[in-house]
N, C-alpha and C positions, 0 to 999 in steps of 0.2 A: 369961443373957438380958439384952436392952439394955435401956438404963431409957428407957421412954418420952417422960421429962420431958427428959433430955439431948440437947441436940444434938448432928447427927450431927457427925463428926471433918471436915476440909475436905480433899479427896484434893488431893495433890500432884501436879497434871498438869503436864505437857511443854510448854513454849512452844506456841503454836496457827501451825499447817502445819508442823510438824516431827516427824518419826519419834519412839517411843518413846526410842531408842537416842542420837539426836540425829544420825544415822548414823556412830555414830564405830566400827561393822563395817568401811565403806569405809576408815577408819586404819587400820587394822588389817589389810585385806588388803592396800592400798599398803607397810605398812612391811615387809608379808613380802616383796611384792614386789621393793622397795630393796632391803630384808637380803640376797636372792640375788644382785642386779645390780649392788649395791657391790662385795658379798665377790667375784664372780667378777671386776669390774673391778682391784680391789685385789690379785690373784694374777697376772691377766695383765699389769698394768705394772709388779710386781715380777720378773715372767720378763723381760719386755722391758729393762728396765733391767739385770736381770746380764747378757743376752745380748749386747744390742746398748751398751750405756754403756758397757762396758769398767771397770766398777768393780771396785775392790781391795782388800782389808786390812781396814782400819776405817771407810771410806767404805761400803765391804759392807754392813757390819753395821748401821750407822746405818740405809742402807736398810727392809736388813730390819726391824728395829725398827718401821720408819715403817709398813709395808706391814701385817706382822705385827699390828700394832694399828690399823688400818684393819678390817683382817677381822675382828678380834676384833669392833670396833664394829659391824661388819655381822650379827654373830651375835646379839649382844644386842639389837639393833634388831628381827629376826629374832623372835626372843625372846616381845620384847614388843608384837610385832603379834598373835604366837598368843596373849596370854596375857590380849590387847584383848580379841579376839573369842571365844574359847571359854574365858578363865579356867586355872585348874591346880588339883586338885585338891590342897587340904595346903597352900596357899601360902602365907603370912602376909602379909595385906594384901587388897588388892582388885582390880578389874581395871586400877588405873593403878598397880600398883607396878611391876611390866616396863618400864611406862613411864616413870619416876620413876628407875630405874635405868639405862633408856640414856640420859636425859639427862643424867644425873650423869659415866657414864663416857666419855660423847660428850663433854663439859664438859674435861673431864680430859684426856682423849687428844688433842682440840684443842692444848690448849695445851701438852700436849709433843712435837706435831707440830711447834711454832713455835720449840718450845726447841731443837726438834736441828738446825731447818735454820737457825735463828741460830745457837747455838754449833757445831756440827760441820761444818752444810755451808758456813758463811761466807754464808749470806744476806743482803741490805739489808735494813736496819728497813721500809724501805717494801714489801717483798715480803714477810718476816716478817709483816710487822699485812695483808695483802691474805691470807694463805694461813690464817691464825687467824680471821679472819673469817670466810669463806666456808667453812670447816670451821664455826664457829657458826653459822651461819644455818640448818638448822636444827633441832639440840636446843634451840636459845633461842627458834625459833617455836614450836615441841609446849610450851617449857614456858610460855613467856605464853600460850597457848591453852589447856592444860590449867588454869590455874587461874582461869578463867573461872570465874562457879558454875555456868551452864548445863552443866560438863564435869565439874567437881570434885564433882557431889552423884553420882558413876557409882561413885565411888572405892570403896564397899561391894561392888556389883556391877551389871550392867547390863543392863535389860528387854534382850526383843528385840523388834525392828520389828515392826507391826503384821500385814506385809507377810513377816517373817521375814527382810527384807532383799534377796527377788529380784530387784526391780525394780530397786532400785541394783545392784544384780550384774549385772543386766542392761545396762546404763548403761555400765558401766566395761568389760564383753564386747565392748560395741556398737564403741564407742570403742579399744579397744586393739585389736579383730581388725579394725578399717578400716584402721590402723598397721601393722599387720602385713601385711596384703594389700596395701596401697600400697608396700611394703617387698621381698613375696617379686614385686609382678610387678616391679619394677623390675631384681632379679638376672636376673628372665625375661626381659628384654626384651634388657639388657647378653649373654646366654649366646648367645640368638637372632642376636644383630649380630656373632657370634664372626667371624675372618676363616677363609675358607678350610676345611677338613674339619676344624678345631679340635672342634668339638661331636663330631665322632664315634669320636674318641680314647675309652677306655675310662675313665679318670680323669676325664674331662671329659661321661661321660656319667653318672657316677655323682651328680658335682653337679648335674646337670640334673635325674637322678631326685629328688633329695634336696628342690630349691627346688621342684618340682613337686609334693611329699608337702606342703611347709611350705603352699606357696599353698592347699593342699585344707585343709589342717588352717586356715588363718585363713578361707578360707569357713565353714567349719560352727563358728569362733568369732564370727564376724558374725550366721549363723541364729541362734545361743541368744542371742546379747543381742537380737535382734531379737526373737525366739518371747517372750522374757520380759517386753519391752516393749509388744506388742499382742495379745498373749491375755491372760485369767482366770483360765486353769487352771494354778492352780501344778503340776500336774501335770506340764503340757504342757514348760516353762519345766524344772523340773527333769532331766527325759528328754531333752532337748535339751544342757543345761547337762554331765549326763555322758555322754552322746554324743563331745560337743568333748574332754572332759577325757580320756576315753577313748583315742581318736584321738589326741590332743596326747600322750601320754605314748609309745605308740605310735612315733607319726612322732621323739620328738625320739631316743630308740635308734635308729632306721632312720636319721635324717637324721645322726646323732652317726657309726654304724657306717660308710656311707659315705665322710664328710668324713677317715676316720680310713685309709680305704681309699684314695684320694684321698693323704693326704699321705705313708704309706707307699710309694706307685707313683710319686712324685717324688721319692722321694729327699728330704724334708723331716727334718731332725733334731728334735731336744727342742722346739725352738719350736712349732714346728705342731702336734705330737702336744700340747703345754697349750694352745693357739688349741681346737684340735678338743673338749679336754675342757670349758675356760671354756665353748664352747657348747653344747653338747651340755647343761651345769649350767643354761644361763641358759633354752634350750628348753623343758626337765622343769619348773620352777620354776610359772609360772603355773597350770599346765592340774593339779599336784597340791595347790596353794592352791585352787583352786575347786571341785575333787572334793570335800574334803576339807572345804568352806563348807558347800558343797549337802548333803552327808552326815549333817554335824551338825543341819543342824535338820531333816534330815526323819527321823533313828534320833529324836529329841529327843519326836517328834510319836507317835511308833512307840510308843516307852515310856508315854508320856500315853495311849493308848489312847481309850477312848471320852473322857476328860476333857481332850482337847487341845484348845485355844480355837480358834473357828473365825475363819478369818485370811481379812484384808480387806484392801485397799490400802491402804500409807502416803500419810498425808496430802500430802509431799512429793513423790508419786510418782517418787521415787528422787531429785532435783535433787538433797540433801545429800549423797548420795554424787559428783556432778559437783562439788561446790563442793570436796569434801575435793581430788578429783584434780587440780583447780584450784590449790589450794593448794600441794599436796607439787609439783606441774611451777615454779610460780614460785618456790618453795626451791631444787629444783635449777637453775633456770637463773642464781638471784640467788646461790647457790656458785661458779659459775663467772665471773659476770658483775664481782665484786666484787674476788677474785684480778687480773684483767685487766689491770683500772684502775694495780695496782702493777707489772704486768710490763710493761706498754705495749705498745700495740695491734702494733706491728711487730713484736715479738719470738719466735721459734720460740715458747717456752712458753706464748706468747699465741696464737698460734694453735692449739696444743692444747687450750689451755681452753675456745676456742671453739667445736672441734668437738665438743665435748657441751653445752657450757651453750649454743649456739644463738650467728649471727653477723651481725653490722649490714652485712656485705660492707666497702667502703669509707665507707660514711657514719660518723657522730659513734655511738658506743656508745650514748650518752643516749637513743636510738630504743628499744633493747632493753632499756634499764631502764626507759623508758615503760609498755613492753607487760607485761612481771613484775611492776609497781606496778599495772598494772590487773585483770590475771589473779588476782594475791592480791585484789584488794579482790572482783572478781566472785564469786572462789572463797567469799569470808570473808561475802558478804552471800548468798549460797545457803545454806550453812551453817547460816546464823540464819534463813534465807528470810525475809528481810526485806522489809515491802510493796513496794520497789525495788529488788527480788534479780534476777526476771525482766527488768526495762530495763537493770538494770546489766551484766547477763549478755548481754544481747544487748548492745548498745553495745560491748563486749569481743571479743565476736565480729567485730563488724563492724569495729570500728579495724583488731583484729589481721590479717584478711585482707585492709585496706586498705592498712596500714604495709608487710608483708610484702611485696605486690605492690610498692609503692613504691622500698623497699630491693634488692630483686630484677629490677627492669624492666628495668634494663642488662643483664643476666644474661637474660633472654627478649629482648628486644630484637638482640640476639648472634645469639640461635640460630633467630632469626624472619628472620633475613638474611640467611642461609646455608644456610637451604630445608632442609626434613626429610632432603633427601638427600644431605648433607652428614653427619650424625647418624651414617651408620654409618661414616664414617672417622672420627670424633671421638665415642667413646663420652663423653668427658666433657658432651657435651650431656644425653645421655641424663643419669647421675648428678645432675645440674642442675638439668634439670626435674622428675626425679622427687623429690629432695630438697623445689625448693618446693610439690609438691603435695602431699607428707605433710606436711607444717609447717601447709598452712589446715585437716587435718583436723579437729583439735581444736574449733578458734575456729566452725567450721563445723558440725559437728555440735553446741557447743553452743547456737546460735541454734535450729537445728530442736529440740533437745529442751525447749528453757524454752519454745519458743511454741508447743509441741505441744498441743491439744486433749485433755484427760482427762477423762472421763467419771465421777465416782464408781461403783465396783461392787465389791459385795463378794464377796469370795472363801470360797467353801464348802467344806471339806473331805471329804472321802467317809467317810460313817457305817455302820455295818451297820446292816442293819436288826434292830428285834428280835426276838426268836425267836417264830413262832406257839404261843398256846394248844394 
């Protein structure tokens, strides 16, 4: 019994408007995310490279090496997003040691990425230090972030959101299945404009079924981040959440099985058949990360039985998890952004790093390291939801759709003067425009979510009732 006379102990609360967890779940399922979407990029530029490079002997090898220990670091990344969010049984340590460890061997493998294309492939010092870089960028953000205290008191182990984390799960659903549907209609639109009975070729109707499965499947991943976002019932939100993931696992076999059907009835060799499987990998990937979220804490709830805490909405109402996905997008675009700088804007290989870390068109780079410096600090001040997290977040928003348009207006301007019917002899309009309409998604959606209206309410979980006399 407590002694009356002692004062009580002083509980150790969470910063005020921040999730128990600080939302570092949303790390967690972004780095599983990554771990897929490297490793499978890292297999398909090692095919592409024996196939199409013509490499030989011990250029080969080097390669591989490189690629080889890409995926590895995709796997530990991997790793240690599952071991963020639901921990491992037996593990020595807490839930940042996964963490702790892909940074180390992220650390590591960087810099022998740098050693074999300076000593084996004859690299420049000055592409050597652009490729070491942007490979750092970011294990050395996770590890200055992680040792924040706000991050490092998790290291034992770490609550869960008040909320359980749906609302940000919602958030990131909301967000990645707008990306997605911006994405499959635009295949749709490209198949539609096909010339001539192209479409009715039987290979070419398979990929029509296949993009027309994806479209359905990124609708009902828009309803669950949606349904999680303006209802109460976590119920509701959950039933939704494995609906999608359902479907998504589903459709990426059916949409995999086709494309595979597809490159067998053209005559495609070894290449196409690893294209088919890379996607087919990167498909599957999401939709059993979120089965697999929603599962854990609602068996978690299952086992707690009558004594599971009745859950209410995080403080944050999800923002923390937009700030994380904030973050991890200006990592990868300032990976690619930083390489650039040493290969020079004109150069094939600079064009390739452009098309994934995102591209200024012809104006000065400096635009797009603008917008990455702003995107981290929006991301980093949601995070902490900081009293100037909301302005800063919109401000971010607003530049990035302003910038965008700006860097882009030549590019709409083009295809605003050559009248929409012009469009179907030049699909590259198409590709174009739909590029820069998936690019305001982000900046766009986060304006309406930080200045969305929330209501405090809390979330009741369903009790039995108990047994009559």
């Amino acid at each position: 019994m407590a002694d009356p006379e002692q004062p009580a102990a002083v509980v150790d609360l969470v910063d005020a408007g921040v999730p128990a967890d600080q939302g570092l779940s949303s790390l967690g399922l972004l780095m599983q995310l990554g771990g897929h979407v490297l490793g499978a990029i890292a297999v398909f530029l090692f095919a592409l490279a024996l196939l199409v490079g013509g490499a030989r002997g011990t250029t080969t090898l080097w390669i591989f090496a490189i690629f080889a220990s890409s995926c590895m670091r995709s796997m530990f990344q991997l790793a240690a997003g599952k071991q963020l969010v639901f921990g491992e049984a037996g593990t020595i340590g807490g839930r940042l040691t996964g963490m702790r460890r892909y940074i180390t061997i992220a650390i590591v493998q960087s810099v022998a990425v740098a050693a074999i294309a300076k000593l084996a492939l004859d690299a420049s010092i000055e592409v050597d230090l652009g490729i070491l870089a942007g490979l750092l960028v970011w294990p050395v953000t996770l590890g200055v972030l992680m040792r924040l205290p706000r991050f490092a008191r998790f290291d034992a182990d770490m609550p869960i959101a008040e909320d359980k984390g749906f609302e940000g799960a919602s958030i990131l659903m909301t967000v990645l299945g707008l990306t997605g549907a911006g994405g499959t209609l635009l295949l749709l639109s490209m198949l539609f404009r096909m010339p001539g009975n192209e479409l009715q070729r039987g290979p070419n109707i398979l990929v029509l079924l296949s993009v027309i499965m994806l479209f359905v499947r990124s609708v009902l991943h828009v309803h669950a981040g949606l349904s999680g976002l303006r209802t109460t019932s976590l119920d509701q939100s959950v039933e939704a959440a494995n609906r999608y993931a359902n479907f998504g696992v589903i459709s990426s076999f059916c949409a995999g099985g086709a494309l595979l059907l597809y490159a067998m009835a053209s005559g495609t060799q070894v290449m196409g058949i690893a294209i088919v499987c890379g996607v087919c990998w990167l498909l599957i990937a999401w939709p059993i990360i979120v089965r697999r979220f929603f599962a854990d804490r609602q068996f978690a709830d299952l086992l707690a039985g009558g004594t599971a805490p009745v859950h209410r909405r995080a403080p944050d109402a999800g923002l923390t998890w937009l700030g994380w996905l904030l973050i991890a997008l200006a990592a990868w675009s300032a990976s690619f952004l930083i390489p650039n700088f040493a290969f020079g804007n004109g150069s094939d290989v600079a064009q390739l790093v452009l098309a994934f870390g995102g591209n200024a068109g012809d104006h000065s780079l400096w635009w797009s390291v603008g917008l990455v410096v702003l995107e981290g600090w929006a991301g980093f001040e949601l995070v902490r939801m900081s009293p100037h997290s909301k302005i800063i977040a919109t401000v971010y928003g607003a530049v990035s759709v302003a910038v965008t348009l700006y860097l882009e207006w030549p590019t709409l301007s083009s295809m605003t003067s050559h009248g929409t019917s012009s469009w179907d002899s030049n699909p590259g309009f198409i590709v174009m425009f739909g590029a820069i309409a998936i690019s305001i998604i982000l900046p766009v959606a986060t304006i309406v979510l930080v200045q969305r209206k929330i209501a405090p309410a809390a979330r009741a979980r369903f009790r039995e009732k108990p047994a009559s006399p």
